[in-house]
Steps between C-alpha positions, in 0.01 A plus 500: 500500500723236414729575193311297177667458199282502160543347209369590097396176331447610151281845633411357841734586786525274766699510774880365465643195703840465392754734331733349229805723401672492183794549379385738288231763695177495297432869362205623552311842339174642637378727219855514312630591793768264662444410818735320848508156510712352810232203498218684466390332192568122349394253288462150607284254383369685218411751736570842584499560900516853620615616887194744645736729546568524126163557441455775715801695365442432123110472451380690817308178626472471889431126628337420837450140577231382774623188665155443621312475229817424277371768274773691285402911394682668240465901507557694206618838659535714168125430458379604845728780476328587180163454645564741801602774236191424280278574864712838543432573124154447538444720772627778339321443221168545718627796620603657166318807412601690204371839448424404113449258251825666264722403897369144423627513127791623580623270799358155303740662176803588724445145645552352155818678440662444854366163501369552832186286531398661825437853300290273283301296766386803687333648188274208426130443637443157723441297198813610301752530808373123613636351150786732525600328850452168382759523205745698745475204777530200199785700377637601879591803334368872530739606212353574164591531157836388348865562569481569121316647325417754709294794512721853422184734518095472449273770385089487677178672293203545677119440407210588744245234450240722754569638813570213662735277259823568308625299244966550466662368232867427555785500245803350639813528326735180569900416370783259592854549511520465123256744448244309394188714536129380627209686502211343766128636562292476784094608538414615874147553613513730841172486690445555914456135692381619859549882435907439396597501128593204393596266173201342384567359159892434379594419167797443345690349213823410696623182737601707843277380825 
């Protein structure tokens, strides 16, 4: 493939056709985070251009130009990496099987505190782990919670609805580094979804996916 430069015009890249050097190097930060420029990126023109290779290094974005069809594609890598986790995640949640509905209570409460959406995802039925992977991929993130607060300990109480359903409600005790202190309930319903217990109803009166 021949080499393509791309350009940004406002939030459009295009490819770039010339490269302008200042005296000055233009800085440039990606998330905060400063980033090389030997050319990479310019302004011109009111414009912003932007080498491919720049835009592989800093935002992950592969670029593959037919000369055909004169069609440009722009890959987002993070997000088919993310995808090919959610597919591994998803088959193990199939295969899941825990021996009772308190195992599912437990692992969906130690995923809260470790902020390990994968413990969470595999506790849910279809219906709950679908919405589940939806926020994760729109957030590209299977990390829950908060840097801070965050959850020091939680305490679980157990009701049997009938033989079949369980009702856990969760107490989560939260703090920062200044010792501000949080407490945060949840409401689990446990019933089987094609024999394996499962999450079937979640409620709960704090923001964590």
């Amino acid at each position: 493939m021949k080499k393509k430069t791309l350009c940004i015009s406002l939030f459009l890249l295009f490819f770039i056709t010339s490269i302008v050097y200042s005296k000055s190097p233009l800085r440039v930060l990606v998330n905060d985070k400063e980033v090389p420029n030997n050319g990479d990126y310019l302004i011109k023109d009111d414009k912003i251009y932007v080498k491919d290779e720049a835009l592989t290094r800093d935002f992950n974005i592969n670029i593959f130009y037919d000369k055909d069809e004169n069609r440009l594609r722009l890959y987002d890598t993070n997000k088919i990496e993310l995808q090919a986790r959610c597919k591994m995640f998803e088959e193990f949640a199939n295969l899941y099987d825990p021996k009772s509905p308190d195992e599912i209570a437990e692992l969906w409460a130690k995923g809260i505190k470790d902020r390990n959406g994968v413990f969470q995802y595999v506790t849910y039925n279809k219906a709950l782990r679908n919405e589940f992977k939806r926020l994760a991929e729109n957030r590209n993130s299977w990390v829950t919670g908060f840097s801070s607060p965050w959850v020091e300990d939680y305490k679980i109480e157990k009701e049997e609805i009938s033989p079949f359903k369980f009702k856990y409600k969760i107490v989560f005790n939260a703090t920062t580094s200044a010792k501000d202190k949080y407490i945060w309930n949840a409401t689990l319903e446990v019933a089987k979804e094609n024999g394996k217990w499962r999450i079937v109803n979640l409620v709960k009166d704090f923001d964590i996916l």
